[in-house]
C-alpha positions in Angstrom: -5.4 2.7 -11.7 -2.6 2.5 -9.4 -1.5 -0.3 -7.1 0.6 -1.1 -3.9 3.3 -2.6 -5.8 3.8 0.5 -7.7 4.1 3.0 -4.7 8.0 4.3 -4.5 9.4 4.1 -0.4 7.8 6.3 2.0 4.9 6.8 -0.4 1.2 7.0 1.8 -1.8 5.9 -0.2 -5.3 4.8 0.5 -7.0 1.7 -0.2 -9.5 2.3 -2.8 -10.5 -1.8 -3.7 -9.2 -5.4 -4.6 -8.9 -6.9 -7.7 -8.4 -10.4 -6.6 -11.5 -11.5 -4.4 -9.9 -14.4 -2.9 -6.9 -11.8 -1.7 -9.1 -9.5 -0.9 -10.8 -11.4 2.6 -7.4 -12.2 3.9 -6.1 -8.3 3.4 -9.2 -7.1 5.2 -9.0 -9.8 8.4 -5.5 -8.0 8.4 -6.5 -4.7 8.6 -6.3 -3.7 5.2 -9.9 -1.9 4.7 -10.8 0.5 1.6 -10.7 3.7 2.9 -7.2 3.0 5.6 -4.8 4.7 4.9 -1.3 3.0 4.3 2.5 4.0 3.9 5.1 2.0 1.8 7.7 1.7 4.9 10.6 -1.0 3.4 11.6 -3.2 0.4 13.8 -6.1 0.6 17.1 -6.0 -1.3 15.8 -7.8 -4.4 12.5 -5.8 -4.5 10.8 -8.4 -2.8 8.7 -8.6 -0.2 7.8 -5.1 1.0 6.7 -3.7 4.5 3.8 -1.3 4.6 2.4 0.6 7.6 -1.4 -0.5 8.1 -3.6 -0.2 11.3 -0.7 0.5 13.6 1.5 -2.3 12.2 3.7 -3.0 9.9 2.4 -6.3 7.2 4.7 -7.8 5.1 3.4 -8.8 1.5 4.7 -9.9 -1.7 4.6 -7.7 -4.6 2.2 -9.9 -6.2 -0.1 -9.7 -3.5 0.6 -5.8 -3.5 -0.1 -5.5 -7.3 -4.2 -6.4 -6.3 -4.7 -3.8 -3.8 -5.7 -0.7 -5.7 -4.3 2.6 -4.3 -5.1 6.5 -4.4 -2.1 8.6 -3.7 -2.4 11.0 -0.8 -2.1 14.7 -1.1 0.8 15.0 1.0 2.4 13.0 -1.8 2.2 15.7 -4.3 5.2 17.9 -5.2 3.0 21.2 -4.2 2.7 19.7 -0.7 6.3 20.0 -0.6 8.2 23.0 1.9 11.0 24.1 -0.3 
């Protein structure tokens, strides 16, 4: 199971669930809906926050918040996606 929090910069992913349920509400009024797809776009200095690219903005969140959105890594990801 892989999360937001884990996703290196410039990773893209799609939502796949929540683990926290109280989380989860304020995510989705934000635009963060299973099945959109996201981009990891920026990390702060210390690690913390980070900037993803969701629904044609760009949402700050805290790592911790991050770590309870569950992620599936998209293809163009993949080192065979790659042009060498």
């Amino acid at each position: 199971m892989q999360t937001l929090d884990t996703l290196a910069l410039g990773q893209s992913a799609t939502i796949k669930e929540f683990t926290d349920d109280f989380l989860s509400l304020k995510f989705i009024e934000m635009g963060c809906l299973p099945g959109e797809k996201i981009k990891l776009s920026n990390i702060a200095p210390f690690g913390d926050p980070i900037a993803i690219e969701v629904s044609g903005y760009v949402l700050s969140l805290r790592k911790q918040e991050a770590a309870t959105i569950v992620v599936k890594l998209n293809p163009e990801n993949t080192i065979e996606s790659c042009a060498i």
